[in-house]
C-alpha positions, 0 to 999 in steps of 0.5 A, a space after each residue: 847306203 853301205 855308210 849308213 849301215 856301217 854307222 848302224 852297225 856301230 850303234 849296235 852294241 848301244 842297242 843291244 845294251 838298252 833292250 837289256 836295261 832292267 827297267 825295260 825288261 821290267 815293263 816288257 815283262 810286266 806287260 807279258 805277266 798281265 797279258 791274260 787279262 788283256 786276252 781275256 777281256 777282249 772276248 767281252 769286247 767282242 760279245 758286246 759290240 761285234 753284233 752292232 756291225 750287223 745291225 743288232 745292240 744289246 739292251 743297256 742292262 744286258 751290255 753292262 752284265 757282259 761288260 762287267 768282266 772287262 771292267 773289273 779285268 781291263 778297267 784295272 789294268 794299271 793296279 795289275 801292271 803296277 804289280 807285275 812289273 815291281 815283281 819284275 824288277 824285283 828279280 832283277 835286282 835280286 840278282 845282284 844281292 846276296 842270296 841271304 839277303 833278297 827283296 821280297 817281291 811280294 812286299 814290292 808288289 804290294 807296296 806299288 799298287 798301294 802307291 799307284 792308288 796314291 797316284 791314280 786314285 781320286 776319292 768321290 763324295 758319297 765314299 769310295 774313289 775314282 777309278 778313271 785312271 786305274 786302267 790303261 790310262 795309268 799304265 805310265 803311272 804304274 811303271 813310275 810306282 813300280 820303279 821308285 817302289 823297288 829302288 826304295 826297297 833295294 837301297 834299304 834291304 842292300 844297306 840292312 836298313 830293316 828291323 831285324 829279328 831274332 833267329 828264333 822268330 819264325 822267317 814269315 813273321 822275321 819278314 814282316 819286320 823286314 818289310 815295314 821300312 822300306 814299305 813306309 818309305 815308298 808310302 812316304 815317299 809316293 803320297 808326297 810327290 802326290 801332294 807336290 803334284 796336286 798343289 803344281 798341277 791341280 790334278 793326281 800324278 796320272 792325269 798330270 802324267 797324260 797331260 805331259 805325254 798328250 803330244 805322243 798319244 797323238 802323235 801314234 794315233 796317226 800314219 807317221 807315228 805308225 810309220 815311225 813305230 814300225 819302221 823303228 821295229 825294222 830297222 832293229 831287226 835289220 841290225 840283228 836286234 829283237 826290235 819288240 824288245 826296244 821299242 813295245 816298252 816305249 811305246 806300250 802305255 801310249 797304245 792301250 791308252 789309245 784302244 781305251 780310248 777307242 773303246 769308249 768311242 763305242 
């Protein structure tokens, strides 16, 4: 026993180095900018289908007025995350440039959710486009938007491959120009791995994405995964490690999907 700690405790600084690795930290706290809506939406879960187990239902319209809210919240949770973790990795990079010469997150985070609608999104006849993969279904779609997004931007803005104004030009519109570049670079860049995975898989990214994950979802879904997450938990906190910082990033997509998935079992 005492060799198996000594050998955990070896392994800690690589620990340690991974829960500060910027592309977790990303996740983790895009997670946590989103998780208002995440709280939020579940009170429309409750409404809905908590009087079934009394043996109450609503009527269909009157279960779709109190749905909407989730739909519209929780139904566009990848869109979200997409979002808040390109803002996330954002700062992280902006920590390590110039104070002159800084990403605007805003622009990434723009840039990530229009590329993730590339990546999730299927148009439907009669107009308008599917939104089966806007939710959690395409969080791991969402987390691989944001990252190529801001490493897009960082390598553009760090090697000054941006239009430059002026200094007469006003900064909001200086910016504007500044962003165009590396805005078209992501769009680019993300509609073409589209099109690739569309002629190898038949299919977008995300659902291409659940199809080469599918193993892990199921894998959670049972007593040894469970097993598994939690014992991984423990085990980090038993070396002196925040064992939610490891292991919640790796493990977040693959456990809202599956209360998505719970969800439409109702």
């Amino acid at each position: 026993m005492n060799a198996l700690i000594t050998q955990i405790e070896k392994a800690k600084p690589f620990f340690e180095k991974v829960s500060r690795n910027i592309y977790l930290r990303a996740i983790r706290d895009g997670f946590i900018s989103a998780m208002p809506v995440v709280l939020f939406s579940s009170i429309f879960l409750l409404i809905a289908y908590v009087p079934n187990i009394f043996g109450f239902s609503w009527s269909a319209s009157t279960e779709a007025l109190i749905m909407k809210p989730y739909g519209y919240t929780m139904g566009i949770l990848g869109v979200l995350v997409a979002g808040t973790t390109a803002k996330s990795l954002t700062d992280s990079f902006n920590r390590k440039l110039e104070n002159t010469n800084q990403i605007n997150f805003l622009s990434t985070m723009l840039a990530s959710i229009c590329g993730f609608l590339l990546l999730a999104a299927d148009t439907v006849e009669g107009g308008g486009f599917a939104n089966g993969f806007l939710g959690t279904k395409g969080l791991l779609t969402a987390f691989l938007a944001a990252f190529i997004t801001v490493n897009i931007y960082n390598i553009t803005v760090k090697n000054n491959v941006t239009i430059r104004m002026p200094e007469e030009v006003p900064p909001n519109i200086s910016q504007v120009f500044k962003d165009i570049i590396p805005f078209t670079l992501v769009i680019v860049v993300l509609y073409g791995l589209d099109i690739v995975t569309r002629n190898i898989m038949g299919t977008n990214v995300a659902e291409s994405i659940i199809k080469l994950f599918e193993p892990l979802f199921t894998a959670a879904d049972g007593y040894l995964g469970i097993t598994i997450i939690f014992g991984a938990y423990a085990l980090f906190w038993f070396v002196g490690i925040h064992g939610p910082s490891i292991v919640e990033p790796a493990i977040a997509a693959i456990t809202y999907a599956n209360i998505e998935t719970n969800f439409q079992l109702l």
